[in-house]
N, C-alpha and C positions, 0 to 999 in steps of 0.2 A: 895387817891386811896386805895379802899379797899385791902385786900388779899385774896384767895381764902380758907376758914375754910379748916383747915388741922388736922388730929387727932390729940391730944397732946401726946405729947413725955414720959407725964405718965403714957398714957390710952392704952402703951407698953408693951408689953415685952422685956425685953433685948433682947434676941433672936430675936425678929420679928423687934426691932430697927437695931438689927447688918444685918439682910437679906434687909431689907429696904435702909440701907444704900449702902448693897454692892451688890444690883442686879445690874447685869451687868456691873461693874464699870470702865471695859474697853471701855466698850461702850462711856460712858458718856464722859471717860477721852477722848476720843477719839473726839469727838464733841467739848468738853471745850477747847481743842485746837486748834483745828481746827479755832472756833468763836476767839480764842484769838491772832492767827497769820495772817488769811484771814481778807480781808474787807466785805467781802458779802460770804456766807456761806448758801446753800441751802442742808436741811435734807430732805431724803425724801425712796422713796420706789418704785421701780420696777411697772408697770402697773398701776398706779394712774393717772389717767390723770392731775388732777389741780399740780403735782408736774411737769411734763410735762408742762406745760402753766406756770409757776411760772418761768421754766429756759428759756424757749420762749419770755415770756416778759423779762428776762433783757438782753439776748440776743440782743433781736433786740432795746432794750432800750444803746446799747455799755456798758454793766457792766457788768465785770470779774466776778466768782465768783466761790468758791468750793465747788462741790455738793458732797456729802456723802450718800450711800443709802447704808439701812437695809432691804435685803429683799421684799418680796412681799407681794401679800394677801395671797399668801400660805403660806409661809414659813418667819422666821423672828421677828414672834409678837411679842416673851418678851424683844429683844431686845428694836425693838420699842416703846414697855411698859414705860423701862427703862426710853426713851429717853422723853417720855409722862408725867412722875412722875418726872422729874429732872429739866423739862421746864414747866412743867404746863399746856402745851398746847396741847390741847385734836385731833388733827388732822394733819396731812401731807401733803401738804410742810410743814419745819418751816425755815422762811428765817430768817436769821439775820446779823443785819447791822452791822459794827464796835462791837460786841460781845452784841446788843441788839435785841434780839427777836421783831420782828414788824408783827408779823404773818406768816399765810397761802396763799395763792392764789389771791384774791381777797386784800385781806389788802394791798399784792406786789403792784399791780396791780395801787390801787389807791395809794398808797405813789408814783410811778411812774409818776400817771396822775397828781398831785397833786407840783410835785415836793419835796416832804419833804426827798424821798428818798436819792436824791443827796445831799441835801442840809446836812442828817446827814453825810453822807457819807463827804463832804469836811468838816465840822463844828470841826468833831471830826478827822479830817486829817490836819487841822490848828493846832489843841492841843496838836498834838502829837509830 
């Protein structure tokens, strides 16, 4: 699996390396733990609907899970920036399983239909 080209860490400034590193790092720290104590972890945002539908479907699929929102479409963006640039993942929801990112809305949706959700869900609750 590829990785997504990221500027190199040469083509830097220190400066722009040390803001990069530590935009909103509470933010971050805040999420990385969250993914690292919860089983199911949904990030998201005020008036989105598919963040809405993402906690509806495990809802009604019986999975726990802790939602964390940053804000809305008004208010909130560089947080969410943050949260965008540290995950990679370019939209909201971002659910994650046992501290793996599996998407948005739709990806939820069919790891659900699909079964694979639970199935990481107990896989990696046997290992631990």
């Amino acid at each position: 699996m590829s990785s997504r080209p990221l500027l190199s860490e040469d083509a830097r400034t220190p400066d722009v390396a040390h803001k990069v590193a530590n935009f909103h790092g509470d933010v971050i720290a805040e999420v990385r733990e969250a993914i690292e104590r919860e089983p199911v972890v949904v990030v998201g945002m005020a008036g989105n609907p598919f963040v809405k539908k993402a906690r509806k479907a495990l809802e009604q699929a019986g999975i726990n899970f802790r939602y964390l929102e940053y804000g809305s479409y008004l208010k909130g963006w560089k947080r969410r920036l943050a949260i965008k640039m540290w995950s990679g993942w370019p939209t909201f929801p971002q659910v994650f399983v046992r501290g793996t990112l599996i998407g948005g809305f739709s990806d939820t949706e069919q790891a659900l239909a699909d079964g694979s959700l639970r199935k990481l869900l107990e896989t990696t609750q046997q290992a631990a």
